[in-house]
C-alpha positions as a Markdown table, in Angstrom:
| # | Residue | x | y | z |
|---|---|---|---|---|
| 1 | Unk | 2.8 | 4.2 | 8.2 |
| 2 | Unk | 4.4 | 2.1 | 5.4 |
| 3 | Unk | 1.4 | 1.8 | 2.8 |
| 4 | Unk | 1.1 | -0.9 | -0.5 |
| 5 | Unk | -1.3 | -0.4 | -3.6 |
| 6 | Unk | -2.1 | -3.9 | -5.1 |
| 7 | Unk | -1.6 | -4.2 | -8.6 |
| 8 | Unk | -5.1 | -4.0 | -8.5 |
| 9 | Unk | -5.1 | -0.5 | -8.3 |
| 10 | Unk | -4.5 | 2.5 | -10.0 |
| 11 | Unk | -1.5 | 4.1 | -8.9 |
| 12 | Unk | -3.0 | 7.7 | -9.1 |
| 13 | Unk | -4.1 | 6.3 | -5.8 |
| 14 | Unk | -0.9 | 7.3 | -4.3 |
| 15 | Unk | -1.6 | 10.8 | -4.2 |
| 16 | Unk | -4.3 | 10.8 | -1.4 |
| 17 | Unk | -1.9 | 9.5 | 1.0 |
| 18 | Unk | 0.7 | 12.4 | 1.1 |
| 19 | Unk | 1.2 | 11.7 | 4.7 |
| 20 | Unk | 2.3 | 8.4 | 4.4 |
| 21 | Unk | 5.2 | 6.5 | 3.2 |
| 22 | Unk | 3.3 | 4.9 | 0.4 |
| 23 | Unk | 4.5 | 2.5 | -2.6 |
| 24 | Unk | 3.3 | 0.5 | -5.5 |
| 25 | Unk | 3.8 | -3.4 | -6.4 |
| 26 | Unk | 5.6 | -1.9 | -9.4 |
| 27 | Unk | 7.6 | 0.8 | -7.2 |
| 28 | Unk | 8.7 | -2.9 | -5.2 |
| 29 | Unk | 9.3 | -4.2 | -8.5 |
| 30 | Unk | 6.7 | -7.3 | -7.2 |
| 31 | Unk | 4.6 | -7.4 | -9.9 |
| 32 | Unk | 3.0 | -11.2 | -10.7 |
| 33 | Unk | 3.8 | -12.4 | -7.1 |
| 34 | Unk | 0.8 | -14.3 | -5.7 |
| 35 | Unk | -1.0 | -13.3 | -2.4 |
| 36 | Unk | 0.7 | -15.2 | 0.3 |
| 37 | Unk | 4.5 | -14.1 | -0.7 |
| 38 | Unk | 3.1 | -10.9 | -0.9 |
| 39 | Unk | 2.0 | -10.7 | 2.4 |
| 40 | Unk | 5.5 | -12.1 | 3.2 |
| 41 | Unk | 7.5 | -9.4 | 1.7 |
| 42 | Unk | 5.3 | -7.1 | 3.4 |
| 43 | Unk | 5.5 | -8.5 | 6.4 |
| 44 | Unk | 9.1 | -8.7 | 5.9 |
| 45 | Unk | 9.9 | -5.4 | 4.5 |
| 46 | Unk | 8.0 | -3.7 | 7.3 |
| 47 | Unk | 5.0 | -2.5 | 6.0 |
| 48 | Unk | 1.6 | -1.8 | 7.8 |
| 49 | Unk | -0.5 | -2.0 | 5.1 |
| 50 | Unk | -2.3 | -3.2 | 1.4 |
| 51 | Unk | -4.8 | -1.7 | -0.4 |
| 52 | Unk | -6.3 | -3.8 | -2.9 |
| 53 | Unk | -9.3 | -4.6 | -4.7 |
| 54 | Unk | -9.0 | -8.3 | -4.4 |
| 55 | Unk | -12.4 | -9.2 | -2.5 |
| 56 | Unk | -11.2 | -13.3 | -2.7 |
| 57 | Unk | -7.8 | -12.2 | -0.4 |
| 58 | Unk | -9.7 | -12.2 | 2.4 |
| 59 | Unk | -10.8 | -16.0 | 2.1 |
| 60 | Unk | -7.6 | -17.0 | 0.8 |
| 61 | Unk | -5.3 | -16.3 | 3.4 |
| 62 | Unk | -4.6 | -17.3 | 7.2 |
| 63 | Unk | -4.2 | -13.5 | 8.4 |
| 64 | Unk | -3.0 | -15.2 | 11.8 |
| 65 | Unk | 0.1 | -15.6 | 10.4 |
| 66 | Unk | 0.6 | -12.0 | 9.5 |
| 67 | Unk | 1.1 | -8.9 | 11.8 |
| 68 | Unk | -0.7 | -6.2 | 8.7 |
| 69 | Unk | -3.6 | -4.9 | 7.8 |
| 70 | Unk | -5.2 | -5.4 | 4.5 |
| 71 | Unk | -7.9 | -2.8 | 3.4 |
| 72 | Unk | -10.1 | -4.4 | 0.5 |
| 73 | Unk | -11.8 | -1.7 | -1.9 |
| 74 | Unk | -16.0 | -2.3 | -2.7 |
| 75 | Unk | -16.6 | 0.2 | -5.1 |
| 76 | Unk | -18.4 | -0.6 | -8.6 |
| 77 | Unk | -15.3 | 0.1 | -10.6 |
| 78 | Unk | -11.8 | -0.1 | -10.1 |
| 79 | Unk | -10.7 | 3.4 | -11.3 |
| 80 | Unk | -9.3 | 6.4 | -9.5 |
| 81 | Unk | -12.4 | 8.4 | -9.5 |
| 82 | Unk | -14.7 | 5.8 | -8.2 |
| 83 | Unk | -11.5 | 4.7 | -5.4 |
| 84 | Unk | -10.6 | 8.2 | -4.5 |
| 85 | Unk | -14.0 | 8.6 | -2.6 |
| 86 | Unk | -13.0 | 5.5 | 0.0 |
| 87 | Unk | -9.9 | 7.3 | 1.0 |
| 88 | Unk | -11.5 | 9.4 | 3.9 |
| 89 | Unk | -12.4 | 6.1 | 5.6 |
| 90 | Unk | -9.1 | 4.8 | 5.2 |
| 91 | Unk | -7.5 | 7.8 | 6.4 |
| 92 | Unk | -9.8 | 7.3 | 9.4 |
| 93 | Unk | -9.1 | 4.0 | 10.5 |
| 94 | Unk | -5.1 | 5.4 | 9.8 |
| 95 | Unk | -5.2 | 7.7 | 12.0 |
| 96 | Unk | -7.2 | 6.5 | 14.9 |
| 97 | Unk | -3.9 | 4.4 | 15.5 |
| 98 | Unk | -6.4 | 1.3 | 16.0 |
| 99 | Unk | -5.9 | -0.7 | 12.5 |
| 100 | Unk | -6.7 | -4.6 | 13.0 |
| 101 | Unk | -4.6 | -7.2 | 11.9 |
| 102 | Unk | -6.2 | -8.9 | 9.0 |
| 103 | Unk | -9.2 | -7.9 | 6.2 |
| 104 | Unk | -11.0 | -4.7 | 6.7 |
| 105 | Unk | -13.5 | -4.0 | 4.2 |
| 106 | Unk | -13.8 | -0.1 | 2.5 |
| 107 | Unk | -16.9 | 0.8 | 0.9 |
| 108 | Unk | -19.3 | 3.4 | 0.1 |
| 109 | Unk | -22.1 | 2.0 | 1.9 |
């Protein structure tokens, strides 16, 4: 699966998806380019996927409009140690081939 970190995120994050075909905003050189053309360029570019840490995306945007998933991190901070502990339920929901279209939240609870 084709995989996006937010800008949100710490790039470290990359690492825990090894099996994926996974990229940064920065890698995509879309750094600064608000929510709904982001979703576009994914949608266009053929990705399955963003991670972010923006808990407002999920009101913001009409997901019908959009064929990807969008995995919002709930953790108490935004850092690679705190995030890293999420990405056995992401890998989860990855590999049980069932992803929804639209917001899925990931937390520790």
């Amino acid at each position: 699966m084709r995989l996006l970190l937010d800008e949100n995120l710490p790039k470290r994050l990359k690492v825990d998806f090894p099996e994926h075909e996974i990229f940064t905003v920065s890698d995509k050189q879309w750094n600064g380019i608000k929510n709904g053309e982001l979703l576009k360029l994914l949608q266009d570019n053929s990705f399955d996927v963003l991670l972010t840490y923006d808990k407002n995306l999920q009101h913001q945007q009409n997901f019908q409009k959009y064929t990807l998933t969008v995995f919002i991190l709930t953790a108490k901070i935004n850092q690679y140690k705190e995030l890293t502990n999420l990405t056995p339920k992401i890998k989860k929901y990855l590999i049980s081939g069932q992803i929804r279209i639209g917001p899925v939240i990931i937390s520790n609870d």
